[in-house]
MIDRENTI-123810 format. One record per residue (C-alpha): x, y, z; residue in three letters; residue number from 1. Coordinates in steps of 0.5 Angstrom, whole numbers, plus 500, padded with zeros to 3 digits. Layout:
N
ATOM,u,v,w,residu,num
ATOM,X,Y,Z,Ala,NUM $
...
***
This chain:
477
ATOM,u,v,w,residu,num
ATOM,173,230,855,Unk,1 $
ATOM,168,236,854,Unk,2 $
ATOM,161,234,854,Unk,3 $
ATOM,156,236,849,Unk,4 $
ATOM,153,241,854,Unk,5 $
ATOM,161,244,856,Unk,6 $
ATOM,162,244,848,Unk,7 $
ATOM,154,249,847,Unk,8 $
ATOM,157,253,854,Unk,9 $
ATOM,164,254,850,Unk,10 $
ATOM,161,256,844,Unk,11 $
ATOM,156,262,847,Unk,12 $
ATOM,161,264,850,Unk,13 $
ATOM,167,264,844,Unk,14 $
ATOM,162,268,840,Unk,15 $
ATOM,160,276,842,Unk,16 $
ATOM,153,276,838,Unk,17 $
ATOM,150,272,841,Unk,18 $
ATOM,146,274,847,Unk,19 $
ATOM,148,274,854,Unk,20 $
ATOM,142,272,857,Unk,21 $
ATOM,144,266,855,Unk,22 $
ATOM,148,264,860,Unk,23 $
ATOM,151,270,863,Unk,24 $
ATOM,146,274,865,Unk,25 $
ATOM,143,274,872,Unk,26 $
ATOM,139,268,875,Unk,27 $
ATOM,131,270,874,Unk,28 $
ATOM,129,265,879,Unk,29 $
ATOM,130,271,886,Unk,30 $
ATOM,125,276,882,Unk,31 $
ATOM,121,271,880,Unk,32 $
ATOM,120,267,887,Unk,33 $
ATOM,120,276,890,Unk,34 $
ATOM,114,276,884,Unk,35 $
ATOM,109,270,886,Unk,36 $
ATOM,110,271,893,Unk,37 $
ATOM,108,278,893,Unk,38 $
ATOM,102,277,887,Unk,39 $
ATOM,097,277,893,Unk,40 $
ATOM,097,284,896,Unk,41 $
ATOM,101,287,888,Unk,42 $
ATOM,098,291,885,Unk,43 $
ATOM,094,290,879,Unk,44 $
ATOM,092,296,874,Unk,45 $
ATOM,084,295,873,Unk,46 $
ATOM,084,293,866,Unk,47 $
ATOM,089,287,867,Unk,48 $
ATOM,084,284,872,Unk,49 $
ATOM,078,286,867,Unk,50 $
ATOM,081,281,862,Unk,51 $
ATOM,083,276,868,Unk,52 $
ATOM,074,275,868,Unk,53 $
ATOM,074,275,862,Unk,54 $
ATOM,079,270,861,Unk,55 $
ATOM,075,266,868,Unk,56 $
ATOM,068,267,864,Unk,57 $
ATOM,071,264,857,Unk,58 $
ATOM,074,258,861,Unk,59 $
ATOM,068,256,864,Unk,60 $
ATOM,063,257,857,Unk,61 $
ATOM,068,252,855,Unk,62 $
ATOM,068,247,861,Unk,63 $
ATOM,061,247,860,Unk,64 $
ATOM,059,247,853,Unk,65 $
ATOM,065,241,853,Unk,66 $
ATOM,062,237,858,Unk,67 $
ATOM,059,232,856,Unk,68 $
ATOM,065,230,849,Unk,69 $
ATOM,069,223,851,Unk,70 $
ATOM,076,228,853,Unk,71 $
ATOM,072,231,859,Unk,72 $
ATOM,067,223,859,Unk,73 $
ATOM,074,219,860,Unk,74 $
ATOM,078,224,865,Unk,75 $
ATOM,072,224,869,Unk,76 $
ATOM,071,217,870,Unk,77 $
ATOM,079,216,871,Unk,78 $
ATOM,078,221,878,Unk,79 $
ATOM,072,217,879,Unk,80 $
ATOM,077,210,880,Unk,81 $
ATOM,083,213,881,Unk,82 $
ATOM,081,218,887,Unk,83 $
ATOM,075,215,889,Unk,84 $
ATOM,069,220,892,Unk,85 $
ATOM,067,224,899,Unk,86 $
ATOM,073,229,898,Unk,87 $
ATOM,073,237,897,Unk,88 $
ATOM,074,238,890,Unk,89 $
ATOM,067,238,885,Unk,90 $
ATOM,068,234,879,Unk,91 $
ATOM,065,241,875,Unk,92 $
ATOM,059,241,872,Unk,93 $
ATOM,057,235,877,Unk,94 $
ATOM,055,234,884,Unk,95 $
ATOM,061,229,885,Unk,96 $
ATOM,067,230,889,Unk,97 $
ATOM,073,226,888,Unk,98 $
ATOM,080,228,891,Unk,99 $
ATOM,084,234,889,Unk,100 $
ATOM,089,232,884,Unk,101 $
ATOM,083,228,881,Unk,102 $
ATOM,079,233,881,Unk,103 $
ATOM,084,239,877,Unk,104 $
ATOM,086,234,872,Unk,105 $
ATOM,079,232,870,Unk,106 $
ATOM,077,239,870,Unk,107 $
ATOM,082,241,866,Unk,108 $
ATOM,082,237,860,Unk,109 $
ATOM,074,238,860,Unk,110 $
ATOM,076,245,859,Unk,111 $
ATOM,080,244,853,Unk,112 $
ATOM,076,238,852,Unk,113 $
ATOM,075,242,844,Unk,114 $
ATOM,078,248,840,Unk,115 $
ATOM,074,254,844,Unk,116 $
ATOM,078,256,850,Unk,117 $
ATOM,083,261,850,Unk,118 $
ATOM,091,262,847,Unk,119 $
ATOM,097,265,848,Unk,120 $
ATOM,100,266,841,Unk,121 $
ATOM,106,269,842,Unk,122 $
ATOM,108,263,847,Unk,123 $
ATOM,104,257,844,Unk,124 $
ATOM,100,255,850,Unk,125 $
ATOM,093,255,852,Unk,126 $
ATOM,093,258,859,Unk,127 $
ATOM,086,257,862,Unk,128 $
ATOM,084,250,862,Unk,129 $
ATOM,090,248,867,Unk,130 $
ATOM,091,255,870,Unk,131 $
ATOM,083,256,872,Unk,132 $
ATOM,081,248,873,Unk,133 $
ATOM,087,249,879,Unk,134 $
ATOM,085,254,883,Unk,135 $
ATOM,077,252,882,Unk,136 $
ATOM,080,245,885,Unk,137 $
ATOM,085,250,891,Unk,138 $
ATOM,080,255,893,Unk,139 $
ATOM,074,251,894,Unk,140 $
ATOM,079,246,898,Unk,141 $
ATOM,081,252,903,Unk,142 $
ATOM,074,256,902,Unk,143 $
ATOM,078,261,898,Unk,144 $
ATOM,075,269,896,Unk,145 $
ATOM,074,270,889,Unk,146 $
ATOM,079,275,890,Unk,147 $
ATOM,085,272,891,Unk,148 $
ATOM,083,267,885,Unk,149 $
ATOM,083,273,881,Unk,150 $
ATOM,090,275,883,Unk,151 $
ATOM,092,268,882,Unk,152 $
ATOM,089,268,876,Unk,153 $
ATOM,093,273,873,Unk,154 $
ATOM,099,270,877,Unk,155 $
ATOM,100,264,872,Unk,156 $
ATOM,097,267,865,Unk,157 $
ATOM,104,272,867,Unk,158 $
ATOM,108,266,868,Unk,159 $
ATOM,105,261,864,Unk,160 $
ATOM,107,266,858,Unk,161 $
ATOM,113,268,860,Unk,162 $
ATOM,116,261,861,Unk,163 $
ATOM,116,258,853,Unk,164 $
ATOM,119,266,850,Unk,165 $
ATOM,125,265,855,Unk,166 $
ATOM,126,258,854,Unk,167 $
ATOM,126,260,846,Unk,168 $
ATOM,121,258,842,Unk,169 $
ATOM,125,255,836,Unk,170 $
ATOM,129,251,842,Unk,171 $
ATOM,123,248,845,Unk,172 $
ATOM,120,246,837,Unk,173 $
ATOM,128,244,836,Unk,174 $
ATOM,128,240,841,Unk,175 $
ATOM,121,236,840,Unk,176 $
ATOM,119,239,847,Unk,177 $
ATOM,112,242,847,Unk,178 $
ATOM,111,248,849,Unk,179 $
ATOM,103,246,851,Unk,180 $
ATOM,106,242,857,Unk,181 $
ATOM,112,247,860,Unk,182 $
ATOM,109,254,860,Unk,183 $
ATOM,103,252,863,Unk,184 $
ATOM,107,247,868,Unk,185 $
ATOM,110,254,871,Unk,186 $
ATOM,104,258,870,Unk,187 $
ATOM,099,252,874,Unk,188 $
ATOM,105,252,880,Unk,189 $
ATOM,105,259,881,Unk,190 $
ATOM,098,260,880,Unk,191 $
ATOM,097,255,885,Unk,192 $
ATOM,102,258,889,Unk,193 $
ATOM,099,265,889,Unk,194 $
ATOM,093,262,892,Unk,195 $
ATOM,096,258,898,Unk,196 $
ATOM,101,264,900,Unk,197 $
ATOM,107,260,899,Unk,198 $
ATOM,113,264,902,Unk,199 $
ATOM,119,268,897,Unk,200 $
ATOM,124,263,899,Unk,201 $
ATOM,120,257,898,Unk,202 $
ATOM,118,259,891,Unk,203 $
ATOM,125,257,888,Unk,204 $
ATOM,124,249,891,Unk,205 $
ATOM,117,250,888,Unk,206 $
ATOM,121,252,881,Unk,207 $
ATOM,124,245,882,Unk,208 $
ATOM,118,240,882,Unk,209 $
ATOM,116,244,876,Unk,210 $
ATOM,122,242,872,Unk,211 $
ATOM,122,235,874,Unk,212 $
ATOM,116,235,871,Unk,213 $
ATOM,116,239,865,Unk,214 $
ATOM,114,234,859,Unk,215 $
ATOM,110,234,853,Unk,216 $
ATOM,111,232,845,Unk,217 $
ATOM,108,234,839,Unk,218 $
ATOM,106,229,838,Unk,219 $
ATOM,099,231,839,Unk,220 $
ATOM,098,234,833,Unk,221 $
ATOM,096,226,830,Unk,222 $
ATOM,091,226,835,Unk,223 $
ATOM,084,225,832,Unk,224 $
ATOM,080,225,837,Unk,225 $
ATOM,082,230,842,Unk,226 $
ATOM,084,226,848,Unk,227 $
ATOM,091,225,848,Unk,228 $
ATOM,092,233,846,Unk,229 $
ATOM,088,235,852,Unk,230 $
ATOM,092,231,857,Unk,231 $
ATOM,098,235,854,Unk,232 $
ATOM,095,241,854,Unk,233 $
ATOM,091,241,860,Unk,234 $
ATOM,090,235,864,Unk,235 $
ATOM,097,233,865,Unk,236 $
ATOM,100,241,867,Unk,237 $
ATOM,094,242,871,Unk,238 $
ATOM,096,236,875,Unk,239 $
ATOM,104,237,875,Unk,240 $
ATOM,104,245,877,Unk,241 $
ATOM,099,243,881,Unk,242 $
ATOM,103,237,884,Unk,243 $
ATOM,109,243,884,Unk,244 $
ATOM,106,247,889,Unk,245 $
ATOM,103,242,894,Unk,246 $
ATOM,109,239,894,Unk,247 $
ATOM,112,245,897,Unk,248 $
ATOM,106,247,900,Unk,249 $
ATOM,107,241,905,Unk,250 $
ATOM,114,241,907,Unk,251 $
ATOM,118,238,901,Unk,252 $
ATOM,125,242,900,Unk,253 $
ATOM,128,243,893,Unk,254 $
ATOM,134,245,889,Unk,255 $
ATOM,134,252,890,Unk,256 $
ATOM,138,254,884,Unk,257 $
ATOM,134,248,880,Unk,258 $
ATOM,133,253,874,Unk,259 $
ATOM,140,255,872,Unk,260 $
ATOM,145,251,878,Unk,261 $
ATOM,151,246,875,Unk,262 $
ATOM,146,242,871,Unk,263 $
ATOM,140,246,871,Unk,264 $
ATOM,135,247,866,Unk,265 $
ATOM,137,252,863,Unk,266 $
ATOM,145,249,862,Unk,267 $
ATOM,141,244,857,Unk,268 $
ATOM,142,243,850,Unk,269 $
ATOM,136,244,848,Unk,270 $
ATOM,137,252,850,Unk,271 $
ATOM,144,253,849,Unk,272 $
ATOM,148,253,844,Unk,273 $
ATOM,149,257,837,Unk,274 $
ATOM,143,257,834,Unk,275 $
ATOM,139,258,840,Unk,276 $
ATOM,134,264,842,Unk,277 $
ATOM,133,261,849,Unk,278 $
ATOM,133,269,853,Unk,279 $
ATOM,133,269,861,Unk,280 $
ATOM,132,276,861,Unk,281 $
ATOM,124,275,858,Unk,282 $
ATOM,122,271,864,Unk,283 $
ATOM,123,276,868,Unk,284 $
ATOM,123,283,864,Unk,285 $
ATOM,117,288,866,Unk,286 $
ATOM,114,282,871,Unk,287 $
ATOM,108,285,874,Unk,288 $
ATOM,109,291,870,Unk,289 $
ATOM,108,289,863,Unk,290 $
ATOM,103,284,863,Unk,291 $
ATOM,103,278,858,Unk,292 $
ATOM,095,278,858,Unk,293 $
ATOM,093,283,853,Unk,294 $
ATOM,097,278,849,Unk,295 $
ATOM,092,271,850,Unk,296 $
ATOM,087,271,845,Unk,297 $
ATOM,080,268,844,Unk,298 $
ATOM,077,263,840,Unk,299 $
ATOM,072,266,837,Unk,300 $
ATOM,070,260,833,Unk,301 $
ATOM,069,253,836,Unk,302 $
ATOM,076,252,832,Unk,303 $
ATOM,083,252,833,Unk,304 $
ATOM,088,258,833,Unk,305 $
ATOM,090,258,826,Unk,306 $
ATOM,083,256,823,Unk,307 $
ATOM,080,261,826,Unk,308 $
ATOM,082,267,820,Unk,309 $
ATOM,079,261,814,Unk,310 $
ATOM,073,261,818,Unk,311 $
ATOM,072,269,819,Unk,312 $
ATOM,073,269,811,Unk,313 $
ATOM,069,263,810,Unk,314 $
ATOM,063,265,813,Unk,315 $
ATOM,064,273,810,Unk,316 $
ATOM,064,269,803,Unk,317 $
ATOM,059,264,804,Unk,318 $
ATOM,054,269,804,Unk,319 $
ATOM,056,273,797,Unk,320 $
ATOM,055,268,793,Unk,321 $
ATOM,051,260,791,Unk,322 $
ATOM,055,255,796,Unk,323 $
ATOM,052,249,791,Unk,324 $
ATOM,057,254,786,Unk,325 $
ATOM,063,254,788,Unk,326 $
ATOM,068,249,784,Unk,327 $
ATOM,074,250,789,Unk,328 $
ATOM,076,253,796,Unk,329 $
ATOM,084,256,796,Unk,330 $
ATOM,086,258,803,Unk,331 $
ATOM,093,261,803,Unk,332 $
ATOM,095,262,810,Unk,333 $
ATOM,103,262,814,Unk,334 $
ATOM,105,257,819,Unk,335 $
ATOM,104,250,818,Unk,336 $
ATOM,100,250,814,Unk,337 $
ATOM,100,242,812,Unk,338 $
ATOM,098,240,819,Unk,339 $
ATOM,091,243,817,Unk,340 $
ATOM,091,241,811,Unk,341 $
ATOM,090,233,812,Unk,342 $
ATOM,089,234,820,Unk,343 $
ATOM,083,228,822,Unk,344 $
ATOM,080,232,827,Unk,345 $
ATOM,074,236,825,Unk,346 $
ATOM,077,242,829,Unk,347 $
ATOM,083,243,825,Unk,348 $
ATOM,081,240,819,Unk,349 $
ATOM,081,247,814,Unk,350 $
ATOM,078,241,808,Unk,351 $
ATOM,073,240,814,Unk,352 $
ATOM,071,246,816,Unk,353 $
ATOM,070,250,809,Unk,354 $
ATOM,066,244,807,Unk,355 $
ATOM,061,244,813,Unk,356 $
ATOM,060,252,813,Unk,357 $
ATOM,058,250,804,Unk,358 $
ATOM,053,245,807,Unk,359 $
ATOM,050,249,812,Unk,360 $
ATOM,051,255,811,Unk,361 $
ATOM,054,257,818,Unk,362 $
ATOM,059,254,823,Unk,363 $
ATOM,057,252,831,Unk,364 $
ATOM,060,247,836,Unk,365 $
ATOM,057,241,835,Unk,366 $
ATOM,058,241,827,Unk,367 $
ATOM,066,243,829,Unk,368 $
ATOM,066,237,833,Unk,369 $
ATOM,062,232,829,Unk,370 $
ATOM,066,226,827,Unk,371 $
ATOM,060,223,823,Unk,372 $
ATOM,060,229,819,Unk,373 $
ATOM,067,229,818,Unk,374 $
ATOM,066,222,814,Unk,375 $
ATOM,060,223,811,Unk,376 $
ATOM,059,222,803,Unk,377 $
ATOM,058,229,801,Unk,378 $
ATOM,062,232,807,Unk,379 $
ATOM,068,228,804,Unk,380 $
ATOM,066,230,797,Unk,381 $
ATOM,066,237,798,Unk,382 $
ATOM,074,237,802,Unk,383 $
ATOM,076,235,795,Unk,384 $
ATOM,075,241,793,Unk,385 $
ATOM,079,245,798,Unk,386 $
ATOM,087,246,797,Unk,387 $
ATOM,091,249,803,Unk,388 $
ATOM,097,253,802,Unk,389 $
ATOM,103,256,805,Unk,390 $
ATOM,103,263,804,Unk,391 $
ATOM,111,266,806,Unk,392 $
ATOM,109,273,805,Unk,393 $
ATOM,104,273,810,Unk,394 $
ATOM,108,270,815,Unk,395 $
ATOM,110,276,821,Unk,396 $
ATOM,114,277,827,Unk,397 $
ATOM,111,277,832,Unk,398 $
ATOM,106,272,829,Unk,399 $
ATOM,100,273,827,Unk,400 $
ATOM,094,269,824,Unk,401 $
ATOM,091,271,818,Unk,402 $
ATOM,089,267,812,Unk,403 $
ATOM,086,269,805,Unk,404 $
ATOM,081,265,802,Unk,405 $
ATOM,079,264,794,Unk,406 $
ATOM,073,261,792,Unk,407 $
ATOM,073,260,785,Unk,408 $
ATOM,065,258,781,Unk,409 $
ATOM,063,254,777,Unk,410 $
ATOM,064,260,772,Unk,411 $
ATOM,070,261,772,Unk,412 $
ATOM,069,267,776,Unk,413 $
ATOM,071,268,783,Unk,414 $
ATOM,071,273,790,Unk,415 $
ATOM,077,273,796,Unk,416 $
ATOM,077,275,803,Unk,417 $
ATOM,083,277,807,Unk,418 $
ATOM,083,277,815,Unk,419 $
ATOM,089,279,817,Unk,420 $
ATOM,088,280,824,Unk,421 $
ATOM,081,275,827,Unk,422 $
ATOM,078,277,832,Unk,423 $
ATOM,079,276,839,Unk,424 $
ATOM,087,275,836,Unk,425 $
ATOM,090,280,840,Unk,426 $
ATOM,092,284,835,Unk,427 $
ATOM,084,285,834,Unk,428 $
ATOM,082,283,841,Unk,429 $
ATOM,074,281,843,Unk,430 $
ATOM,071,287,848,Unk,431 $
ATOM,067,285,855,Unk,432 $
ATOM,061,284,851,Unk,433 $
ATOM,064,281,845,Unk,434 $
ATOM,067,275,851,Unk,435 $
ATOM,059,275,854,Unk,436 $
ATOM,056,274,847,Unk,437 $
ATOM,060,267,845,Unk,438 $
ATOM,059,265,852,Unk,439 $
ATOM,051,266,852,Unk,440 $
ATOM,052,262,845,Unk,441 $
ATOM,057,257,848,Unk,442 $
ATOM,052,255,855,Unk,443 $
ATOM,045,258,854,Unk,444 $
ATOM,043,252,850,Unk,445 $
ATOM,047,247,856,Unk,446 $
ATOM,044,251,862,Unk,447 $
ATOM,038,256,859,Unk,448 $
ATOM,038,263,860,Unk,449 $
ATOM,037,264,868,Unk,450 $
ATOM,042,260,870,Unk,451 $
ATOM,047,263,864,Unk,452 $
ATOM,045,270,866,Unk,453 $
ATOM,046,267,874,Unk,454 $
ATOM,054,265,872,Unk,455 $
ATOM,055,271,868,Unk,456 $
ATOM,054,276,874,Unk,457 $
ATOM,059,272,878,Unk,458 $
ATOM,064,273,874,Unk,459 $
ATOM,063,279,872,Unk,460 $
ATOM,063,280,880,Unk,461 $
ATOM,068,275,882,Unk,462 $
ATOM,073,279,887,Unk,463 $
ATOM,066,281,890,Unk,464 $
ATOM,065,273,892,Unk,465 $
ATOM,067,271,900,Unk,466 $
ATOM,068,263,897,Unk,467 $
ATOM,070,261,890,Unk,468 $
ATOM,065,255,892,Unk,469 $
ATOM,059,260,891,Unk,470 $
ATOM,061,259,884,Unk,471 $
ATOM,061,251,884,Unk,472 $
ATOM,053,250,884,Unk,473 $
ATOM,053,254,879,Unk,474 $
ATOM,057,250,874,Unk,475 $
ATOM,052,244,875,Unk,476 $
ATOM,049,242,869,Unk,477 $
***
């Protein structure tokens, strides 16, 4: 009796429109393992290593300015007992060491303890975290040159990305499989195997563990406080890619073929089938020329990706007329617009966020982040006022955040603003001075002005540093 995979084979197969690059097309795994083993000596143009420090420059600020909310507090805790002290791997932004795994984990949900690190939205996934937090971890471990960390960095944005496009977004979002815990499995393990020198025909054994591993539900979206989202998003693939590559690393073998053998990941339901946009060939197509990092974005407000367009708008506004006037806030804006509208945690609370920048004319990261405020009698009485909702004309392929947001006044009368492209969207990128700004106002307040020039002039000249471990003490707050 066929198999409700058999059945999905067949029907890609009965069907000329669809695309071959489901099933048919050539293996991706050979140009993908050629890729990373390679990454170390390819060559890289200047402009993509320039967007990889500002990338290493935006994780670190906000590794920093996160460190002391309850995410990176309860992960640090966890490597503290799980992995014990006296190892190589610094717990960042502390003195302490704890075992490498332990370390990375912690690192990477510190980084994305809050909404203010950086994201890939043509792919759903938030790159630097896990990616950043696992070469910090290897590289001061095997006392590794700015450099190759660099290089490696590039190496898992360029996968990372890739992965979620190849396997189909509307599959992955389909299928109940998120794409925050599977892009950045992939992108972490070749990061990390960039940096460990991982040979070409190890790399297909590597590709291996990072299936076994793959997870993720989006069920993150209910999370109030952050921590379980940070886990998906950070901790949890920064420690399986990272786990992936060490494994190989050591000797363990693999099924070469484990992408797209007989099972294979590739050959599931979840991306085969009529409906499907799973296509193989984007996984591999203009690897190591046509780079996926001018497509990450920046956060330019301490708020998720889809919010940040309300909040330019909001701020525009906020200071062409009377705050205590307005009578109502209407944000019309694509994708899913409900998760925004009713979500419980401040940074991606729409209602939340409008209501604060009424209050205090502004929007900083600890009011981004303030429970307290979120449920204060004045705060909640203003979120009343806010109406949230989807707006089909503005949806675009490929997507794009935009927003328009209406206030209406006591009056009657009313003023609109339409962001179209948010800045730091990859549509209206952040320049070399705009990532260095927001640093300055993420870490200057953390670790004063010398120290925060001292950081910013590292990375701005990392490939220069013979040890990644000279940037450590630097990170410590």
């Amino acid at each position: 009796m066929p198999t409700r995979l058999d059945n999905a084979i067949q029907s890609v197969r009965d069907d000329p429109t669809l695309a071959r690059a489901q099933l048919e097309g050539p293996s991706p795994t050979p140009a993908l393992a050629e890729y990373i083993a390679n990454s170390q000596s390819a060559t890289i143009p200047p402009d993509i290593l320039e967007l990889g420090k500002r990338h290493i420059l935006d994780t670190l600020a906000s590794l920093l300015v996160s460190a002391q909310l309850k995410p990176a507090c309860l992960a640090r805790d966890f490597a503290r007992f799980h992995g014990g002290s006296g190892s190589e791997a610094t717990l960042l932004t502390t003195e302490e060491k704890t075992s490498l795994l332990d370390a990375i984990f912690a690192n990477a949900m510190t980084a994305h303890a809050a909404e203010i690190n950086d994201f890939c939205p043509s792919a759903f996934v938030q790159p630097g975290p896990p990616i950043l937090s696992i070469l910090m971890g290897i590289g001061e471990t095997l006392h590794t040159s700015g450099d190759r960390v660099l290089r490696a960095l590039v190496t898992g944005y360029e996968v990372a990305c890739r992965v979620p496009k190849a396997l189909g977004i509307n599959n992955l979002r389909d299928g109940g499989l998120s794409n925050h815990g599977v892009g950045p499995v992939f992108g972490g393990a070749a990061a990390a195997a960039s940096l460990l020198g991982i040979p070409q025909q190890k790399i297909p054994d590597m590709l291996a563990y990072c299936v076994q591993q793959t997870s993720g539900s989006f069920n993150w979206m209910r999370d109030e406080e952050h921590v379980e989202k940070a886990f998906l998003f950070a901790g949890m693939p920064a420690r399986n890619g990272a786990t992936a590559a060490l494994l190989v690393h050591h000797g363990f073998t693999g099924n070469p073929d484990a992408l797209d053998g007989s099972p294979g990941f590739l050959q599931s339901t979840k991306f085969v089938g009529l409906d499907s946009d799973m296509d193989r060939n984007r996984l591999i197509d203009g690897l190591g020329s046509d780079f996926q990092m001018p497509l990450v974005a920046y956060k330019r407000y301490p708020v998720g990706g889809p919010t940040q367009p309300s909040m330019e708008a909001m701020l525009k506004l906020v200071k062409e007329i009377d705050p205590t006037q307005v009578k109502h806030i209407e944000i019309k804006m694509p994708g899913k617009a409900h998760i925004f509208a009713a979500a419980k945690m401040p940074a991606l609370s729409l209602p939340y966020l409008c209501s604060v920048i009424l209050e205090d004319g502004k929007l900083d990261f600890n009011q981004a982040q303030s429970h307290e405020r979120f449920i204060s009698p004045s705060i909640r009485d203003k979120m009343t006022r806010v109406e949230v909702l989807y707006d089909a004309s503005q949806e675009r392929d490929p997507r794009s955040e935009s927003a328009l947001v209406t206030l209406t006044l006591n009056d009657g009368s009313q003023v609109s603003h339409f962001v179209e492209h948010v800045l730091g969207y990859p549509t209206r990128p952040m320049s070399h001075d705009d990532v260095e700004s927001k640093a300055r106002e993420l870490i200057v307040p953390v670790m004063g002005e010398k120290r925060a020039q001292q950081l910013i002039d590292a990375v701005w000249n990392i490939e220069e540093l013979g040890d990644i471990c000279d940037l450590v003490p630097l990170l410590k707050l």
